[in-house]
N, C-alpha and C positions, 0 to 999 in steps of 0.2 A: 511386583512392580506397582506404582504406586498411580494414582488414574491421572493424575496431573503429566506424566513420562508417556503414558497411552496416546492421551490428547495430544500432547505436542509431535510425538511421533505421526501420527494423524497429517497433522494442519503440515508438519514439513515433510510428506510422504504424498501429500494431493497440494502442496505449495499455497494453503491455503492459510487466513489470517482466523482469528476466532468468530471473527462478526460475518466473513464471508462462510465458514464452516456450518454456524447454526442457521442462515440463509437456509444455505443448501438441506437442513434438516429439516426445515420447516417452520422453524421457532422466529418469534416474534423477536424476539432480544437474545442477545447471546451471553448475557447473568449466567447462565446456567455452565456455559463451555468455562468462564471466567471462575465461575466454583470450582470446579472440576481441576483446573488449571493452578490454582490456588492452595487444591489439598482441603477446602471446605466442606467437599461432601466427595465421593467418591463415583464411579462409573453405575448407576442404577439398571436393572433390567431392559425398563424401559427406555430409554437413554440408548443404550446397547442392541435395541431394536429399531430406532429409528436409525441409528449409524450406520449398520446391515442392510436396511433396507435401503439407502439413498447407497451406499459405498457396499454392495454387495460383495467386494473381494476379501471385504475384512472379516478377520476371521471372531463370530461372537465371543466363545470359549477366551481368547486372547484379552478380549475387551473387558470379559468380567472378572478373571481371574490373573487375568496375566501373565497367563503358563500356555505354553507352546510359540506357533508362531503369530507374526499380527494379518500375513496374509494366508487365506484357504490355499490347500495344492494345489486349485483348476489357476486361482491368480496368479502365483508363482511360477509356471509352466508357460501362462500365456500372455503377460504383463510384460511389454517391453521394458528397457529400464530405460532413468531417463534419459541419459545420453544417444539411445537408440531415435527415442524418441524425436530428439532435438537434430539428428541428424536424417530423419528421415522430412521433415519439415525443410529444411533446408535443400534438400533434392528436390520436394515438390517447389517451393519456391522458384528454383532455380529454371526447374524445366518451365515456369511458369512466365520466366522472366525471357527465358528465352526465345519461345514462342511469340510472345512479344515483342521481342528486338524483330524475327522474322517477320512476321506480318506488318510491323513497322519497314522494313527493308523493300518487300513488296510493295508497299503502297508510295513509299519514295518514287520507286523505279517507274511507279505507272503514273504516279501525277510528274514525271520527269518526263515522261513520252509524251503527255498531255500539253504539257507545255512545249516541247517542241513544233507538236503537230499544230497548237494555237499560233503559236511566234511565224511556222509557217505558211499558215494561210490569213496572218493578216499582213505580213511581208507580198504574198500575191493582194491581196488587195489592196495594199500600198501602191503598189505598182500600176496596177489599174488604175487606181484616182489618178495616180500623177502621170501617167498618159491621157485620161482623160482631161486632165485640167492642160496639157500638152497640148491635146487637138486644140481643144476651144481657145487657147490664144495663139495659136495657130489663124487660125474663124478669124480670129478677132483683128489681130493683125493684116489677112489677105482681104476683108471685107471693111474695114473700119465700123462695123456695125454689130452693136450687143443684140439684135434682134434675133439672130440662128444659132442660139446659144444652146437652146433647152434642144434644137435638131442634130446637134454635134455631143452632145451627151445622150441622148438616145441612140445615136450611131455609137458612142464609145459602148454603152450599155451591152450592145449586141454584137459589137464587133470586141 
């Protein structure tokens, strides 16, 4: 297998582009995957040691010769596939979303009580003023005099 088949296998095995592959390698530029990719130079040792070491499940023996498999046993026994993967992402998602609908519902419900309990007690102080504004033209009316005004708001006050 020819090291240009390795690499691409690679890059669509971790969904990865060449510039983000040799990133992840370490390397300054990705010249080198683009060789490699090309049939210009082939899989070098070293090369085959950085990939090991950043992507541990691959297997080195695969990378340099291209005989057996591209992942180790321990990978392949415990490497979801992608599909698992994508579907396990979307359960966390999900529960994630929904928990947030709930505490959204929660907090509905209490700023709904809150609002009652406000609407409530400025409907009683509603009431109030306008008993109190009641009495005093009441005053104002049986007196003809704005003088007892502030005594009739102090009696609404306390009564």
């Amino acid at each position: 297998m020819k090291g240009s088949e390795k690499i691409n296998k690679l890059l669509e095995h971790f969904s990865l582009n060449p510039t983000d592959f040799a990133k992840r390698l370490g390397l300054k530029y990705a010249q080198n995957i683009y060789d490699i990719q090309s049939d210009k130079v082939n899989i070098s040792k070293s090369m085959a040691n950085k990939i090991v070491k950043v992507f541990n499940d691959i297997d080195k023996n695969w990378l340099l010769t291209g005989e057996g498999a591209m992942l180790t046993k321990e990978a392949k026994s415990s490497t979801p596939t992608q599909l698992e993967i994508d579907f396990s992402k979307i359960a966390e998602a999900n529960l994630k979303v929904a928990s947030a609908v709930e505490t959204m519902t929660i907090t509905a419900e209490r700023n709904s009580r809150i609002m009652e309990k406000i609407t409530e007690n400025n409907t009683e102080l509603l009431n109030k003023l306008l008993s109190t504004i009641d009495r005093i033209e009441e005053k104002i009316d049986k007196k003809g005099d704005v003088g007892d005004v502030g005594d009739v708001a102090k009696t609404a006050e306390h009564g």
